[in-house]
VOZABA-494497 format. One line per 2 residues: number of its first residue (from 0); their letters; for each residue x, y, z of C-alpha. Coordinates in nm, 2 decimals. Layout:
BEGIN
NUM> A> X Y Z; ...
END
This chain:
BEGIN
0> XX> -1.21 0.56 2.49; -1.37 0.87 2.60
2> XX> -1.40 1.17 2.37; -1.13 1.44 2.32
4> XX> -1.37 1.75 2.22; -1.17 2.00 2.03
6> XX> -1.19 2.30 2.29; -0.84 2.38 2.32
8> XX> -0.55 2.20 2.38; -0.53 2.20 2.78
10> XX> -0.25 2.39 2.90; -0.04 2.07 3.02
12> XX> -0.06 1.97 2.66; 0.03 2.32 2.55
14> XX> 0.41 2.30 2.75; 0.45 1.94 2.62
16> XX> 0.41 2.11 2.25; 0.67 2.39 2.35
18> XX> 0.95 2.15 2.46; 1.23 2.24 2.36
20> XX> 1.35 2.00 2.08; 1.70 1.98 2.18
22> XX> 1.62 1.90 2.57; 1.36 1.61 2.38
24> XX> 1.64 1.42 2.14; 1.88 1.46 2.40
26> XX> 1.70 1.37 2.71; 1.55 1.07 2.56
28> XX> 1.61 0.77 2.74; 1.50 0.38 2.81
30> XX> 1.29 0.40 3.09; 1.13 0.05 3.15
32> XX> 1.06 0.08 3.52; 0.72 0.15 3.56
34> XX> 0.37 0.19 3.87; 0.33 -0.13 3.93
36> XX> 0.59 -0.35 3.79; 0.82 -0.54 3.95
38> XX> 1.20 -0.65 3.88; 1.23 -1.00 4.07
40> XX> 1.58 -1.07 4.03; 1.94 -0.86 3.97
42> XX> 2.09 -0.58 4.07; 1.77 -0.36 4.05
44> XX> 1.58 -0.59 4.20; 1.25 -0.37 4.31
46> XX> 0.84 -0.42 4.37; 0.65 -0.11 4.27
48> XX> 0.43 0.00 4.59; 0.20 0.19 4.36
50> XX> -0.08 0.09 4.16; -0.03 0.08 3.77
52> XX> -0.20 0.38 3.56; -0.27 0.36 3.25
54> XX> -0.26 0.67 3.02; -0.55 0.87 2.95
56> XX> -0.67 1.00 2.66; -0.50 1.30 2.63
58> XX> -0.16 1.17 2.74; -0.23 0.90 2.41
60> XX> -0.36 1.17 2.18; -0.04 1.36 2.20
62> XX> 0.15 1.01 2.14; -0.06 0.93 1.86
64> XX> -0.03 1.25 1.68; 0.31 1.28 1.73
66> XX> 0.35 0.98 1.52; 0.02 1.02 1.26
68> XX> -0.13 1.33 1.26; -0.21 1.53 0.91
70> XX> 0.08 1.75 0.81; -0.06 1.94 0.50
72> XX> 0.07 1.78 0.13; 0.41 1.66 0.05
74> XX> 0.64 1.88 -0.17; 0.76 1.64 -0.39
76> XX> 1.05 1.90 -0.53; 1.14 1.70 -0.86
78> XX> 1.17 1.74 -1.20; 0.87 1.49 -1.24
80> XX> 0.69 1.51 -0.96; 0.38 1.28 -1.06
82> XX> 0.17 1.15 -0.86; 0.38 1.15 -0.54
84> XX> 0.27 1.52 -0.46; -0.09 1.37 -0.44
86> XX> -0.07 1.23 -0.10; -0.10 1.41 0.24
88> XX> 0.21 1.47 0.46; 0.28 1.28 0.84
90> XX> 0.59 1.33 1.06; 0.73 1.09 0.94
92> XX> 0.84 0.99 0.60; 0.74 0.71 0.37
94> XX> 0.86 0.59 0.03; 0.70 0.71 -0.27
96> XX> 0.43 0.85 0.00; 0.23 0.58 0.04
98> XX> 0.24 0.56 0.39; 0.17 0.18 0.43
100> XX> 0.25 0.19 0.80; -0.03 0.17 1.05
102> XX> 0.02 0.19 1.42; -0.19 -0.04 1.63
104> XX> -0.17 0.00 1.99; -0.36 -0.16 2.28
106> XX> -0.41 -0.07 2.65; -0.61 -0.21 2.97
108> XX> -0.91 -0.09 2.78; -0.88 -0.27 2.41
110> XX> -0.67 -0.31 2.09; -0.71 0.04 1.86
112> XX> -0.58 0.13 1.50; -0.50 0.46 1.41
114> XX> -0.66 0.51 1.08; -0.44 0.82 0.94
116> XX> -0.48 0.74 0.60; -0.84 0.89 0.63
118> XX> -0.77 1.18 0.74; -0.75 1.49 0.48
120> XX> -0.58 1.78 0.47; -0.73 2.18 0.54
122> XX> -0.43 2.40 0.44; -0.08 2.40 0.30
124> XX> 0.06 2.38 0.68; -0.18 2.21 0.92
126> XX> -0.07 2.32 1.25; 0.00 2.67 1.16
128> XX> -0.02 2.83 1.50; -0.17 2.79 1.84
130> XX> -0.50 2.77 1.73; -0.42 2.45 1.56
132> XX> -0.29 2.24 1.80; -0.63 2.12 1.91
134> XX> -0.66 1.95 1.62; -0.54 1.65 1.74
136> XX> -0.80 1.62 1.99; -1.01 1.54 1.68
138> XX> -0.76 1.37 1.51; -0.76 1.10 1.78
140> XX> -1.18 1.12 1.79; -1.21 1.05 1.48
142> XX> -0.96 0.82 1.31; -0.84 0.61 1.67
144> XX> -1.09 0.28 1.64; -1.15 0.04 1.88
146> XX> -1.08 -0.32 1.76; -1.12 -0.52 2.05
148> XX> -1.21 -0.48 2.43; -0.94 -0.58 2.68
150> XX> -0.59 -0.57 2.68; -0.44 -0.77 2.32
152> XX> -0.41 -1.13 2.42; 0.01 -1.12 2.42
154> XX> 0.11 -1.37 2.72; 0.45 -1.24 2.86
156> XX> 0.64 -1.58 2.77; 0.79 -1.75 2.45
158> XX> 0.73 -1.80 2.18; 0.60 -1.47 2.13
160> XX> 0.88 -1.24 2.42; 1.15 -1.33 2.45
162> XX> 1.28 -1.36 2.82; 1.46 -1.02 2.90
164> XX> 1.14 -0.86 2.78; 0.89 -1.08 2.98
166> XX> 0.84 -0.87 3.33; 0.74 -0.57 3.14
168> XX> 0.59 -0.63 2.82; 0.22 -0.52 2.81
170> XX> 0.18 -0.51 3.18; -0.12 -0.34 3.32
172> XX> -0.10 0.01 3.28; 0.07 0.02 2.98
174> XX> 0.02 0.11 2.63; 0.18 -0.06 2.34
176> XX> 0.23 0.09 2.01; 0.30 -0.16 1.75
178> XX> 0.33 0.03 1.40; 0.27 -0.26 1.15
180> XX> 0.42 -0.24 0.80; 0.23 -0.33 0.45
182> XX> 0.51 -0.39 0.18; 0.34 -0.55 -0.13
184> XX> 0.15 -0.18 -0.27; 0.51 0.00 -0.22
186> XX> 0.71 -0.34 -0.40; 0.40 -0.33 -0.71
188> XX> 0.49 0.04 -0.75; 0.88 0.00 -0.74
190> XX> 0.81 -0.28 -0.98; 0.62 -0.05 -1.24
192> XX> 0.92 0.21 -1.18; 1.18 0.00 -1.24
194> XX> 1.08 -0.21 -1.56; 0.83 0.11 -1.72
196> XX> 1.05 0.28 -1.93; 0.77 0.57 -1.87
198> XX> 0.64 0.52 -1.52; 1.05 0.44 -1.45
200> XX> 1.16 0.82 -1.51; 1.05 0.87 -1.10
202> XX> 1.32 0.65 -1.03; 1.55 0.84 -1.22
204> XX> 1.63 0.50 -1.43; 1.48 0.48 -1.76
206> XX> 1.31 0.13 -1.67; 1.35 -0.17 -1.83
208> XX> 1.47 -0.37 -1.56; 1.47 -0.72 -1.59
210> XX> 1.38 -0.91 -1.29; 1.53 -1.26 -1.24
212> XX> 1.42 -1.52 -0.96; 1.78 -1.62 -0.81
214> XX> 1.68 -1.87 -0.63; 1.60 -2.06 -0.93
216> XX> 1.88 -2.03 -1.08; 1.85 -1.66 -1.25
218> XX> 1.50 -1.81 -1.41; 1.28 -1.47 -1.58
220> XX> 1.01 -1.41 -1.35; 0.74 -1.43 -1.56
222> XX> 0.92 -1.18 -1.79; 1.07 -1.32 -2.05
224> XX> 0.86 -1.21 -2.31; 0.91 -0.83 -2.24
226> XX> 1.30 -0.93 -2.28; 1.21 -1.08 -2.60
228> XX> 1.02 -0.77 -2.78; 1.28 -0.52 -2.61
230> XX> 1.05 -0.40 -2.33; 1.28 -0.51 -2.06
232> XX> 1.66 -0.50 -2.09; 1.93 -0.85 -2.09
234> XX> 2.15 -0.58 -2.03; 1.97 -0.44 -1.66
236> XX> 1.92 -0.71 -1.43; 1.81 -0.65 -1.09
238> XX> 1.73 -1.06 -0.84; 1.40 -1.06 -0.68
240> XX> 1.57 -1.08 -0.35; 1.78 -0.78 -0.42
242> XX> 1.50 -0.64 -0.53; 1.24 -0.70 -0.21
244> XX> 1.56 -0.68 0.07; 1.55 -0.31 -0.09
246> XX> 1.17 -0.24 -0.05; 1.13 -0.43 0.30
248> XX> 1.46 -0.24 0.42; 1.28 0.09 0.35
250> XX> 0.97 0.02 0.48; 1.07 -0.13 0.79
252> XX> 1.24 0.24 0.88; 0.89 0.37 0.87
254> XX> 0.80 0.19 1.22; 1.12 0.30 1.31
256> XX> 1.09 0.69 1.26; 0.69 0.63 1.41
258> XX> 0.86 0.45 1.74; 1.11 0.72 1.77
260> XX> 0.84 1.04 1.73; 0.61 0.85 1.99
262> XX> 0.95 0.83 2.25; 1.03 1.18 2.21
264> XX> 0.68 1.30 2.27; 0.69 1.10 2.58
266> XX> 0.99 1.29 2.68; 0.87 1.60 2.63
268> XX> 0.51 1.48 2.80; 0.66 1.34 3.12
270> XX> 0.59 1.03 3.03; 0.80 0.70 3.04
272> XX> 0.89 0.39 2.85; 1.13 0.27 2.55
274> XX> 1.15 0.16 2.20; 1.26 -0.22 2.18
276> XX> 1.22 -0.55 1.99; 1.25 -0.90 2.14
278> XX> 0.97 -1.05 2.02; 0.82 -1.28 1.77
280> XX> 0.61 -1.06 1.49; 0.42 -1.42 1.39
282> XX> 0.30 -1.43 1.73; 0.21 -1.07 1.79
284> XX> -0.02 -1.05 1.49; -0.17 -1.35 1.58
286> XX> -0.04 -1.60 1.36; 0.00 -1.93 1.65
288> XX> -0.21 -2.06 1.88; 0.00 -1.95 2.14
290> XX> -0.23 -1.63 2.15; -0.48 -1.40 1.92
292> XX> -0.24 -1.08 1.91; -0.35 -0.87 1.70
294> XX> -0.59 -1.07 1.50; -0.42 -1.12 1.14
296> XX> -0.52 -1.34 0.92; -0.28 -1.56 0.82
298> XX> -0.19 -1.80 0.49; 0.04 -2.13 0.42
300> XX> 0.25 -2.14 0.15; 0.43 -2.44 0.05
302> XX> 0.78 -2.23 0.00; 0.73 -2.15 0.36
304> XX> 0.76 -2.33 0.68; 0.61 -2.06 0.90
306> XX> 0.25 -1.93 0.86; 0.24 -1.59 0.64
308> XX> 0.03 -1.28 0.77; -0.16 -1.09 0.50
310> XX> -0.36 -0.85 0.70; -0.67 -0.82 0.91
312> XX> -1.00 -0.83 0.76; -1.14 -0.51 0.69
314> XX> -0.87 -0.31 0.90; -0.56 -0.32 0.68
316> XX> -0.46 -0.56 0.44; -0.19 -0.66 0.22
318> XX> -0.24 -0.61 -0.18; -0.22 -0.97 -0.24
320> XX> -0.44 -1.31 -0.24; -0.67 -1.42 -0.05
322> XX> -0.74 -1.01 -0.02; -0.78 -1.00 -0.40
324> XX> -0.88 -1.30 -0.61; -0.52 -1.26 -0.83
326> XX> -0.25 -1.08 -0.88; -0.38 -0.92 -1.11
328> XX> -0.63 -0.77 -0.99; -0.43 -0.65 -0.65
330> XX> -0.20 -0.49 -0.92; -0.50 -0.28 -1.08
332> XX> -0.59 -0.13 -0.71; -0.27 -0.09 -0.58
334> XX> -0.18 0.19 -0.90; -0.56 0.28 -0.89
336> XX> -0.50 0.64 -0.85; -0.18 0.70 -0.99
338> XX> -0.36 0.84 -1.30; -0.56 1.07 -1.11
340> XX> -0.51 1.44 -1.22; -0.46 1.73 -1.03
342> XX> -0.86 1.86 -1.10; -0.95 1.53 -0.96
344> XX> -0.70 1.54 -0.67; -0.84 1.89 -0.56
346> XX> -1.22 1.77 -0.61; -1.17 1.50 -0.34
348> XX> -1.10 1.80 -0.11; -0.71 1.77 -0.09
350> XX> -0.49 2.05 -0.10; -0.24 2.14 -0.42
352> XX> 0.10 2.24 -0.28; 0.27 2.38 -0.59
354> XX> 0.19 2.69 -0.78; 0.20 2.56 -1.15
356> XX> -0.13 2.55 -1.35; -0.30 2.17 -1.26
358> XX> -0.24 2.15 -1.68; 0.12 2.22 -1.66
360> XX> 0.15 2.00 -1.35; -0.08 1.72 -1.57
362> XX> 0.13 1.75 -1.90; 0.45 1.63 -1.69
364> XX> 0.33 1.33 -1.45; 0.50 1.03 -1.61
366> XX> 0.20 0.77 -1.57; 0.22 0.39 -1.64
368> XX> 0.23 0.27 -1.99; -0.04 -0.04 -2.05
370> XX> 0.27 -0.25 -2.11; 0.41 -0.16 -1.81
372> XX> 0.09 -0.27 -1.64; 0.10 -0.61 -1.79
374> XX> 0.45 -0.65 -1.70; 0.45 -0.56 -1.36
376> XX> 0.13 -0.82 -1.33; 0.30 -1.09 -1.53
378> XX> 0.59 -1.05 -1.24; 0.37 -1.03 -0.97
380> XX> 0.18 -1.32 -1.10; 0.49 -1.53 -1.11
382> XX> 0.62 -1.43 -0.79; 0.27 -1.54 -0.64
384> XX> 0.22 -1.84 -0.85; 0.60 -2.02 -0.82
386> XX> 0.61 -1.95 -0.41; 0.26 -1.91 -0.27
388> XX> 0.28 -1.56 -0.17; 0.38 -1.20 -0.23
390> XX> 0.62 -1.11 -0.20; 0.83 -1.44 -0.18
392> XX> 1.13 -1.38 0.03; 0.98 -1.15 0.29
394> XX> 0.63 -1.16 0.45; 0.37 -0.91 0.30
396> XX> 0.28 -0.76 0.69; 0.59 -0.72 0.93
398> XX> 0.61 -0.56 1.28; 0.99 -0.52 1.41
400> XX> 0.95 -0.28 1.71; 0.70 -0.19 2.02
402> XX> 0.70 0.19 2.15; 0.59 0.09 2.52
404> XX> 0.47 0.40 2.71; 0.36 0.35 3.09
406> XX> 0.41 0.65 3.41; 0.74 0.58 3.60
408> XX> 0.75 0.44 3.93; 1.04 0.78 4.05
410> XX> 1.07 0.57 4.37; 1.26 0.30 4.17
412> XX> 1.49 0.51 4.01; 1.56 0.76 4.34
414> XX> 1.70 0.40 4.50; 1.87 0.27 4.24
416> XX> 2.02 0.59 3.98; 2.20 0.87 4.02
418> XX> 1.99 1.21 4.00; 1.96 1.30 3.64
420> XX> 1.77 0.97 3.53; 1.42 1.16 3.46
422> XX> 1.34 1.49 3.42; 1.11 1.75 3.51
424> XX> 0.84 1.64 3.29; 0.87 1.32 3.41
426> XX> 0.87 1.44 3.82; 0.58 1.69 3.78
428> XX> 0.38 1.43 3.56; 0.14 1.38 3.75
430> XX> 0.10 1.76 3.94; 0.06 1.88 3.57
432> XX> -0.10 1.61 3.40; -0.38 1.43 3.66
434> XX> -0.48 1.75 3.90; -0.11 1.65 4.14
436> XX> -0.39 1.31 4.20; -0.08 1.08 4.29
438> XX> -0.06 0.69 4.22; -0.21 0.47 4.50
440> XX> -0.05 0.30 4.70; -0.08 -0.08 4.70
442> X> -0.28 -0.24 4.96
END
């Protein structure tokens, strides 16, 4: 990866910004047919003549911000705001802004995370005006890492893609964005909301929530001592699958909204490609021999016949053993902060969206009781201890769709579409994009 100095955003760069909006969400299209791919069978049936070429780094830059890039802070426009205003915005949203997505992607030159989480913010509105937008050139400097060298080890057969997906998955020339989803911090904190009858008025419902496992037959999980001294509520029950089909649902949509900013940037950039599934997540994050993926570490539990990914070391990992030593403890980091006060939030260089006084703003952030601290880790706890993982009906790190981007073989679809099938972007891609330098021809 070579570096994107911030010296102005190059005028190619500068249209793809001005696209209209409209023309983007409504031009947006599957384009699978990429330089040097090849269709072997069907009614399309085609062999690119041109060489594959991969995206440079300004082509990815303008994906990757689309996606991650710093926003300015959230507004949080409630009654109790708390500690949800203290987090920093992205384009797309996240529950109780966390944002416990993180997009991976790899090319022909290595596997890369996007570490947006680092990133801070400068003013109330980040890209403000024209002399903004080259911020992203050190956006993608600074918080794109390498991982790896070479392409991610993905081989284009089952177990891991599934056959309709096989001729074009992670072909050379192509980059895959894989945004990978972390669900145990965002199911600790909707734990504490739900059963704090303090920490609970974000949620709008009073707590005391009473959790019961339902696959053991409606037994308290772990809780039944908070029933007993009227902490928690007979009268409020929520299951634990209920409860973590509601948190993985929500969390899942963040990949979703990532996939779909990176495929109308790609619109607007000339560039081609698609959002898709068909494929197995164990296998892409590396949890088989089949292949390393993306490298994840992975756990047994005996609840559980399939191999449970918990996060890669050091890169982003799940708030849950063996990343923490209990329950417990992953409980105390994961609402580490959530105490933090407005002084404290603007001393770490963030910026403070609202105009109330920090005091005023202090005086009504609902924060955890200690009981509702020991609660939520006496649930956790259970959860962990009666199935060998956290959470127990979902998997702690889950990938449900790629954002392939590639440069489209025109030739393919000039045979086999009708004119309309790309757009100008996509036809002057290269005259605007690589100095009119055209794909070569194979030999």
């Amino acid at each position: 990866m070579t570096s994107l100095k911030p010296d102005g955003l190059p005028p190619q760069a500068q249209a793809a910004w001005d696209y209209p909006l409209y023309d983007a969400i409504l031009g947006r299209r599957s384009r699978r047919f990429g330089l040097g791919m090849e269709m072997a069978s069907g009614p399309f049936k085609y062999r690119s003549d041109k060489e594959p070429v991969g995206l440079n780094d300004l082509e990815t830059a303008m994906l990757v911000a689309a996606a991650t890039a710093t926003t300015g802070p959230i507004l949080a426009e409630t009654t109790l705001p708390g500690g949800m205003v203290k987090t920093i915005g992205k384009p797309y949203p996240s529950a109780m802004g966390s944002h416990r997505a993180r997009l991976f992607f790899t090319n022909d030159h290595g596997v890369f995370v996007v570490n947006a989480d680092q990133a801070k913010m400068t003013k109330m509105k980040e890209y403000e005006d024209k002399s903004d937008r080259e911020k992203i050139l050190g956006f993608y400097d600074t918080y794109v890492e390498k991982l790896d060298d070479g392409r991610m080890d993905l081989p284009p057969k089952e177990p891991g893609v599934w056959p309709h997906n096989q001729w074009v998955t992670n072909m050379p020339g192509t980059t895959l964005f894989m945004p990978v989803i972390d669900v145990t911090k965002d199911l600790i904190k909707l734990i504490l909301n739900l059963c704090d009858s303090k920490a609970g008025r974000y949620a709008g419902e009073g707590g005391g929530y009473f959790i019961v496992d339902d696959r053991n037959g409606m037994k308290p999980c772990g809780n039944q001592q908070w029933v007993d001294n009227g902490f928690l509520s007979k009268k409020k029950i929520m299951t634990l699958s209920r409860l973590e089909k509601i948190i993985s649902d929500g969390m899942l949509a963040e990949g979703a909204f990532m996939s779909q900013l990176i495929a109308l940037a790609m619109h607007a950039t000339g560039i081609g490609g698609w959002i898709y599934g068909g494929f197995s997540s164990t296998v892409v994050l590396g949890g088989t021999p089949a292949c390393r993926g993306l490298g994840f570490r992975f756990i047994q539990s005996p609840s559980d016949p399939f191999p449970i990914p918990v996060g890669r070391a050091g890169v982003f990992e799940a708030f849950c053993p063996p990343n923490y030593a209990s329950m417990r403890e992953a409980v105390d980091v994961a609402i580490a902060g959530a105490t933090m006060t407005m002084d404290q939030w603007e001393a770490k260089g963030m910026i403070k969206p609202h105009t109330a006084p920090n005091s005023q703003f202090d005086k009504n952030t609902a924060q955890a009781s200690p009981d509702g601290v020991e609660c939520v880790k006496d649930i956790c706890s259970y959860i962990y201890d009666t199935y060998g993982k956290f959470p127990a009906t979902v998997d702690p790190m889950q990938i449900s769709l790629f954002a392939q981007a590639h440069h489209l073989d025109l030739d393919f679809y000039d045979k086999h579409m009708k004119p309309g099938a790309y757009s100008d972007s996509h036809k002057n891609h290269f005259r605007d994009w690589h100095g009119n330098e055209m794909p070569k021809t194979r030999t």
